[in-house]
C-alpha positions in Angstrom: 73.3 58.6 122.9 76.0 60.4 120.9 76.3 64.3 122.6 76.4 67.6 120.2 79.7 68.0 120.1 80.5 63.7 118.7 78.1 64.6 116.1 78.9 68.1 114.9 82.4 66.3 114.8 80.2 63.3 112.8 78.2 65.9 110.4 82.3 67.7 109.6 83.4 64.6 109.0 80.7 63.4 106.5 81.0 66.8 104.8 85.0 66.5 104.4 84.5 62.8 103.4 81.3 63.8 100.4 83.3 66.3 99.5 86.5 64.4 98.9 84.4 61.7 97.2 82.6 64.1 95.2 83.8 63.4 91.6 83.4 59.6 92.3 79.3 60.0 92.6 78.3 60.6 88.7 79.2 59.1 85.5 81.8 61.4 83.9 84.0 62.0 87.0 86.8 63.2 84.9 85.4 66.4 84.5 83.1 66.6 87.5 83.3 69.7 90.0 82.3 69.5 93.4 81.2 72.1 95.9 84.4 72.1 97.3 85.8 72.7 93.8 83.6 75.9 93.3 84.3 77.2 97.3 88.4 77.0 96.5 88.3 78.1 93.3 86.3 81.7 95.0 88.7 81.9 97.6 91.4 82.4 95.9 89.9 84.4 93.0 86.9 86.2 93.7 87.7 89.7 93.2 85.0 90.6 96.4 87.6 88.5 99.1 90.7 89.6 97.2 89.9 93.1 97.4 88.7 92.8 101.0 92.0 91.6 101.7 94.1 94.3 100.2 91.6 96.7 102.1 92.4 95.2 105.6 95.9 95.0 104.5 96.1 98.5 104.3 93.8 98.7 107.2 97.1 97.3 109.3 98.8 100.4 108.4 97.0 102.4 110.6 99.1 101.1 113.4 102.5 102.1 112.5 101.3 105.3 111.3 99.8 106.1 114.9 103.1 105.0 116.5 104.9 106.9 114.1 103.3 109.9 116.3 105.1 109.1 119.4 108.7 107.9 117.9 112.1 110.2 117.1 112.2 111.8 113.9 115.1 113.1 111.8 115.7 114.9 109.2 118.8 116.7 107.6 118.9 120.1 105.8 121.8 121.1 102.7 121.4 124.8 101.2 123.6 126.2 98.9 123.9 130.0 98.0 125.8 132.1 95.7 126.1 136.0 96.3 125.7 136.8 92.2 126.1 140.5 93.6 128.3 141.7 96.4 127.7 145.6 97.5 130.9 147.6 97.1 130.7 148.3 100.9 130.3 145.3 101.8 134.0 143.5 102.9 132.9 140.5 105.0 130.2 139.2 102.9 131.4 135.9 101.1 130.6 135.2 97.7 129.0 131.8 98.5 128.2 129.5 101.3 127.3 126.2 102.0 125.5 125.4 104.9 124.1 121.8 106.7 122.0 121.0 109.7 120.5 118.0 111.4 117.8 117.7 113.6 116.4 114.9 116.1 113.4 115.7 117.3 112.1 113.1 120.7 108.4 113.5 121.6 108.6 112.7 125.1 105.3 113.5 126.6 102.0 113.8 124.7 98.9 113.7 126.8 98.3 110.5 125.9 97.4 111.3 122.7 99.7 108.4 121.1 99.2 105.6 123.4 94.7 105.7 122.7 95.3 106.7 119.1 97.7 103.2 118.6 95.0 101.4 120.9 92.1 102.9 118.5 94.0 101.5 115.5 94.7 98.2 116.7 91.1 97.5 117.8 90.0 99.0 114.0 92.8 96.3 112.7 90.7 93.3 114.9 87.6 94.3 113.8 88.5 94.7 110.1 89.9 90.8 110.2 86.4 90.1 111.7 84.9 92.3 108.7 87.1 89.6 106.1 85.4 86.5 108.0 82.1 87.8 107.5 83.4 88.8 103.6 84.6 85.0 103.6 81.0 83.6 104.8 79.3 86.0 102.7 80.8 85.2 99.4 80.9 81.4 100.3 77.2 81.8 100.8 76.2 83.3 97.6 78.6 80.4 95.7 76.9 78.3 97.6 73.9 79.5 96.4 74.9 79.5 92.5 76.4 76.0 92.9 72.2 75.2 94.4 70.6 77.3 91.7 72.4 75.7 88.5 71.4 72.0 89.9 68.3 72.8 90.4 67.9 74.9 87.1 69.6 71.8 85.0 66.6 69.9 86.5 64.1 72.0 85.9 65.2 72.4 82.2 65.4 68.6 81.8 61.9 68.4 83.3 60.5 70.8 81.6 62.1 69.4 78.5 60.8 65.8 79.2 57.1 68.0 79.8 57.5 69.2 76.2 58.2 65.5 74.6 55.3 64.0 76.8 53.0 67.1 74.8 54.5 66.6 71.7 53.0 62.9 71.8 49.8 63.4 73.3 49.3 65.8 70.9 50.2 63.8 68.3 48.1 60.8 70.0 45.0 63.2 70.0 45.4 64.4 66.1 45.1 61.0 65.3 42.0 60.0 67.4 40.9 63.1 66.2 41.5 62.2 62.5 39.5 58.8 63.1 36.3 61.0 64.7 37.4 59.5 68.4 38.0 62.8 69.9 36.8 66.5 69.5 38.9 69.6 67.8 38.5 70.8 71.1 40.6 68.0 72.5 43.2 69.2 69.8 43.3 72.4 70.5 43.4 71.8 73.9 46.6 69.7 73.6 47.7 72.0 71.5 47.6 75.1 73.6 49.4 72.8 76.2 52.2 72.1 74.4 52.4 76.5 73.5 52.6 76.8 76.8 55.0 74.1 77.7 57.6 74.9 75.4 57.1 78.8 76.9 57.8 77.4 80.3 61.2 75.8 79.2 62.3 79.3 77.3 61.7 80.4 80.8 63.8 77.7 82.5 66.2 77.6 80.0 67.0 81.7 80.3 67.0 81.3 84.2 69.5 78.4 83.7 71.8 80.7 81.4 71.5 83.3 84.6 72.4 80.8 87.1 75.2 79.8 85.4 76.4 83.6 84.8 76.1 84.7 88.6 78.2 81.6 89.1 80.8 82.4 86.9 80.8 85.8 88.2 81.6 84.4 91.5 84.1 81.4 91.0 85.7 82.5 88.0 85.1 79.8 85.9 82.1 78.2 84.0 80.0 74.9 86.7 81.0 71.7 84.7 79.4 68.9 85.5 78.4 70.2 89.1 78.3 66.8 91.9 75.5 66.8 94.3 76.6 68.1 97.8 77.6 66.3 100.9 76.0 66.9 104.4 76.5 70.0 105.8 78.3 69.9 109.0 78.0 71.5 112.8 74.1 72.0 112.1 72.4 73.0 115.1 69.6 71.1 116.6 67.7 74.0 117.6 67.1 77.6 116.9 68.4 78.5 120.1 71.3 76.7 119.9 71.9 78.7 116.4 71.1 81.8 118.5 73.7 81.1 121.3 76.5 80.2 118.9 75.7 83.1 116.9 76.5 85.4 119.4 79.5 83.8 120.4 80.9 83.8 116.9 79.1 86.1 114.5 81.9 88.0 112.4 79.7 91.2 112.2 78.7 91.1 116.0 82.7 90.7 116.4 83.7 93.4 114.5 80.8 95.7 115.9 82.1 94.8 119.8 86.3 95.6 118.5 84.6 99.4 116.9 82.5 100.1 119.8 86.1 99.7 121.7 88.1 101.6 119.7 85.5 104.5 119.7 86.1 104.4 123.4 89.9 104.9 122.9 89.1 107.9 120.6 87.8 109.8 123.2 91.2 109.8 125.0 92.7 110.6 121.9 90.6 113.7 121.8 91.0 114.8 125.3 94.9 114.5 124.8 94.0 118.1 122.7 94.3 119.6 125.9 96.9 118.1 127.5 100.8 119.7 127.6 103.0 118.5 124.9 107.1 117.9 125.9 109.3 117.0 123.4 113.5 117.4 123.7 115.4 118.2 120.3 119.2 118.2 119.2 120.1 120.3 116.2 123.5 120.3 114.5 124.9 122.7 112.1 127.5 122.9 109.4 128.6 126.2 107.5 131.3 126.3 104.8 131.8 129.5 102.9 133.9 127.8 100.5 137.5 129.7 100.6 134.8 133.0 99.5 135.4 135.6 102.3 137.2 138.5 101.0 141.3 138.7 101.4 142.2 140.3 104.5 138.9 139.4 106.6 140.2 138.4 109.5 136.6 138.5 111.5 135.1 135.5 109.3 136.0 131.8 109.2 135.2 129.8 106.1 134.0 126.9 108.2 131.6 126.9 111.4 130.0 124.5 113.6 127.1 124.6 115.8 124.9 121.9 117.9 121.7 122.9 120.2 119.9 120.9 122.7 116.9 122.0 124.1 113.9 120.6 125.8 110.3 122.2 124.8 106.8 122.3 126.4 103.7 123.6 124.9 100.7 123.7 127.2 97.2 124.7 125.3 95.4 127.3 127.2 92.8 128.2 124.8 92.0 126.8 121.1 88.7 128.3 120.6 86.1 125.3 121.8 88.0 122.9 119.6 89.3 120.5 122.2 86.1 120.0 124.1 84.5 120.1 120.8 86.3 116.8 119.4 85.7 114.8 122.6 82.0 115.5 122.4 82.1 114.7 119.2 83.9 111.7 120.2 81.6 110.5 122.4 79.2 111.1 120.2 80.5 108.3 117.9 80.7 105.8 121.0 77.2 106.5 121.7 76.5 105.2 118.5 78.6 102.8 118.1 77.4 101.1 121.3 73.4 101.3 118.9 75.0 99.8 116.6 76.6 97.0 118.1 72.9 96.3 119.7 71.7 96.8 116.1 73.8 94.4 114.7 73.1 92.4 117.5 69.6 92.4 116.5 69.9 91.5 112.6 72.1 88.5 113.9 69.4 86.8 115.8 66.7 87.6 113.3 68.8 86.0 110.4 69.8 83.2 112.2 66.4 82.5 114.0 64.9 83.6 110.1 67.3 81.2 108.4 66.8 78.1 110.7 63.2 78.7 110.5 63.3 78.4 106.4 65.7 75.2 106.7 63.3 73.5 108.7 60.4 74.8 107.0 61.7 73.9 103.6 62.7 70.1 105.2 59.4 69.4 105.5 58.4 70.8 102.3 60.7 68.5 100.8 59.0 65.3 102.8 55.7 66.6 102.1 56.4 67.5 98.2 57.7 63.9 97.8 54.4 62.4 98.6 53.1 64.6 96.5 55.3 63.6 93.8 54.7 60.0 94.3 50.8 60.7 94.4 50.6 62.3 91.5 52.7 60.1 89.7 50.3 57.5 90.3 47.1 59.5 89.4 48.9 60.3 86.1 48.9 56.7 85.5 45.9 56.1 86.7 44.0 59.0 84.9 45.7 57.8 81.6 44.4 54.4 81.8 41.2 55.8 82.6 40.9 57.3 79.7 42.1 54.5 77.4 38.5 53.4 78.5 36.9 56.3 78.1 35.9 57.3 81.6 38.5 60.4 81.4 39.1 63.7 78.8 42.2 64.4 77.5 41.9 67.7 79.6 42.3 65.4 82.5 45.2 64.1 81.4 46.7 67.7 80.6 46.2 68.5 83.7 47.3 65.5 85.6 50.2 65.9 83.8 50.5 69.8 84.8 50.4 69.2 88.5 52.7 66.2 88.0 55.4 68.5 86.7 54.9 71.4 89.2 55.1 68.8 92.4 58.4 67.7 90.7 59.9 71.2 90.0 58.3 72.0 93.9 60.3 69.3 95.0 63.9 70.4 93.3 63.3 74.3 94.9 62.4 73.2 98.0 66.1 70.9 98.1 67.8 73.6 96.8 65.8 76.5 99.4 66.7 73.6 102.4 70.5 73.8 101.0 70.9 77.2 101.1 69.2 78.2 104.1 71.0 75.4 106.4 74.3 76.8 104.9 72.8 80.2 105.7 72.5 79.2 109.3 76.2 78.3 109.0 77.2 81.5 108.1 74.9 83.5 111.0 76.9 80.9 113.6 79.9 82.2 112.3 81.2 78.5 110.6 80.8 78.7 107.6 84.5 80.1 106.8 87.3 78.5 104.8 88.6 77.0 108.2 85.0 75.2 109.4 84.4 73.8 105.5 88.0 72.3 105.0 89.0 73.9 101.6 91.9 72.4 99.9 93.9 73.9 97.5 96.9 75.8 99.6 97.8 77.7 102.6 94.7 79.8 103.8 95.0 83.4 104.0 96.0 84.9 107.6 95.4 88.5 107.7 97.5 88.4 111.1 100.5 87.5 109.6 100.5 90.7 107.3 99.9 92.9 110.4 102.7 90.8 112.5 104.4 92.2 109.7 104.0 96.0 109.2 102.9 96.7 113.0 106.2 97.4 114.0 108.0 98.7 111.0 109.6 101.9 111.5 111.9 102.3 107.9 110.8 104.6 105.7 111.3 102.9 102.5 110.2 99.3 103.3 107.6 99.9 100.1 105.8 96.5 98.9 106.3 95.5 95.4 104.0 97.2 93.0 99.9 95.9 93.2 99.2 93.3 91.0 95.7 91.8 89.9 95.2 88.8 92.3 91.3 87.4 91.0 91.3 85.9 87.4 88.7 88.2 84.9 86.0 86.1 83.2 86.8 87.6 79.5 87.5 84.3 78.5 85.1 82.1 79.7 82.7 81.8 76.9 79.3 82.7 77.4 76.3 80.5 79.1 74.4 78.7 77.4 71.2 76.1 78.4 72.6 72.5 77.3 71.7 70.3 79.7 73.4 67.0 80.5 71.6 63.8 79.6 71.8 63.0 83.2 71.7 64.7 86.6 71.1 63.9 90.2 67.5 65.9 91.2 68.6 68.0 94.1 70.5 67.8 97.1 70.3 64.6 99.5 70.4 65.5 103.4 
């Protein structure tokens, strides 16, 4: 027996494999697009991942901004002033003066205050980078689910389309044995009404296949050419509980809910450092140059004087009016409900994971089931038709035969698309379906680490970042969707 991890590694394998082979499985492979296709093209352009990049990006900054708190600062003074009046009785005053200063300031001791504010900022910075994982799986998730819905829409169409030309001639068929006194107007207008309602139900199909192919270009970019049946998925669990007990080691939400709940706790330090004694140690420098003003004869004044300071400082709160002990309850407070919410989230993860296996597996057997059904009714629509060449069957039976032939078919393409999406929505709850577990191709993947390696230590005041720049490509110039359908396409997903 081959164990779970030799066939996760199997299933991955298959996956990277159908995906590279993808434009090699349909006529017209020129032009074909893959899932993979669609998955790159929304990682590097979909404007819900871009922008949840720049916002982590500037979530980094929190960090040098708390140290910033607890580092030296200097800063340098230059005044200039120009005595437009001079009293008569006054001898010494000089006419103008220029005057410089300097100042370092060291904070040397601040309750701690620094030290759980940099902590709170660095485990806001880890649970934002979880925050773009579950971004990443999210918007992978609902491409996935456009790449599903225009297959299974094209099929519908064409079935529905097929549905229409099969009316079309029985209702031809049934004017003429109508014509000839072999069947009843009722038979006629009961073909007829068939057909009214037929080509009603592919309007329907046709404007859901328009919609389909809008939400997708909303979320790659461009317009689905062509679209290749997907591979395998890979690293499916075999059981619920096995989804369950990956989910909790790896869910992006549960991750990010575990880093807030942690830097909640360092806020309360942060708070009590309120009431904590402050030390800090300065130097100040001073120039003064009176410019050759002072009056003739002053000989109390110098044009030019120098001056430097060095001090040390302590400020120790003794009462602030309840607002000290008012931000750490306040504080604690948030912990309190951060830890619910971490439970909370906790909660939704097992229920969409347990929910979302429970719909794969439900919809597999749909899928087995429905294809029986399929067959079956295929045969009785044969059947029922050659019955009624003999005249044991009404053309109302054939109507209908045909009806439920149709709706077992369409059954059978929703149920392969619903399978689809739910096993990739397990994915997703486990935490693996990110660009990392689904090998996309296409460049260098995005590492929100190595913008915080970065910025986290950057102390210079003008290291500014060239000016922002539109990163996901608009869709003004895809042209609209419209509800052709190919001549030929694949019925659904194979698993």
């Amino acid at each position: 027996m081959i164990d779970t991890d030799k066939k996760q590694t199997l299933r991955r394998a298959r996956w990277l494999a159908g995906l590279a082979a993808g434009a090699l499985m349909l006529p017209g492979a020129a032009q074909a697009e893959t899932l993979q296709d669609a998955l790159a093209k929304a990682y590097e352009n979909n404007p819900t991942l871009t922008a949840a990049r720049a916002g982590q990006r500037a979530n980094d900054e929190n960090v040098p901004i708390q140290k910033a708190s607890g580092l030296p600062s200097v800063g340098v003074s230059v005044d200039f002033q120009e005595n437009l009046v001079v009293p008569g009785n006054s001898f010494f005053t000089p006419g103008r003066s220029l005057s410089t200063g300097a100042q370092l300031s060291v904070p040397i001791y601040q309750g701690g205050a620094v030290r759980n504010a940099v902590k709170a900022a660095k485990f806001r910075v880890e649970a934002g980078q979880a925050d773009l994982r579950a971004t990443e799986a999210s918007v992978f998730s609902q491409v996935v689910g456009a790449y599903m819905d225009v297959i299974r829409d094209i099929a519908i169409v064409q079935l529905n389309q097929k549905n229409v030309s099969v009316l079309r001639t029985n209702l031809q068929a049934t004017s003429d044995r109508f014509e000839i006194g072999d069947l009843t107007r009722t038979d006629v207008a009961q073909s007829e009404a068939r057909l009214a309602l037929a080509e009603g139900d592919l309007r329907t199909a046709e404007s859901n296949l328009i919609r389909s192919r809008e939400s997708y270009i909303r979320l790659v970019g461009d317009a689905p050419v062509d679209l290749q049946p997907p591979p395998v998925l890979p690293n499916l669990p075999a059981t619920g509980e096995e989804a369950v007990a990956i989910a909790l080691n790896h869910n992006p939400d549960i991750e990010a809910a575990n880093q807030r709940l942690s830097a909640s706790r360092a806020d309360i330090g942060a708070a009590q450092a309120t009431r904590a004694p402050k030390v800090s140690a300065t130097v100040t420098g001073g120039y003064n140059n009176n410019l050759n003003s002072i009056p003739a004869g002053n000989t109390t004044s110098e044009n030019t004087t120098t001056s430097t300071i060095a001090g040390v400082s302590m400020t120790l709160p003794i009462f602030q009016g309840g607002r000290a002990s008012a931000r750490v309850r306040q504080a604690q407070a948030q912990t309190s409900q951060a830890i619910e919410n971490y439970v909370a989230i906790e909660r939704d993860v097992i229920a969409q994971t347990r929910g979302a296996y429970a719909a794969w597996q439900a919809n597999e057997r749909i899928i087995a089931a429905t294809q029986q059904a399929v067959s079956a009714n295929g045969l009785s629509l044969e059947g029922v038709r050659a019955e009624n060449s003999v005249g044991t069957r009404s053309i109302l039976d054939i109507l209908n035969a045909e009806q439920e032939y149709l709706n077992t078919q369409v059954q059978l393409v929703s149920a392969r698309r619903n399978s689809y999406v739910a096993a990739f929505s397990v994915l997703a709850a486990m935490g693996k379906a990110e660009a990392r577990d689904l090998g996309i191709e296409g460049g260098a993947l995005y590492d929100p680490e190595v913008n915080y390696r970065r910025v986290k230590g950057e102390i210079w005041d003008w290291a500014d970042d060239p000016a922002p720049q539109q990163v996901a490509t608009d869709t003004k110039a895809v042209p609209a969707a419209t509800a052709s359908v190919p001549a030929y396409v694949e019925v659904g997903p194979k698993q």
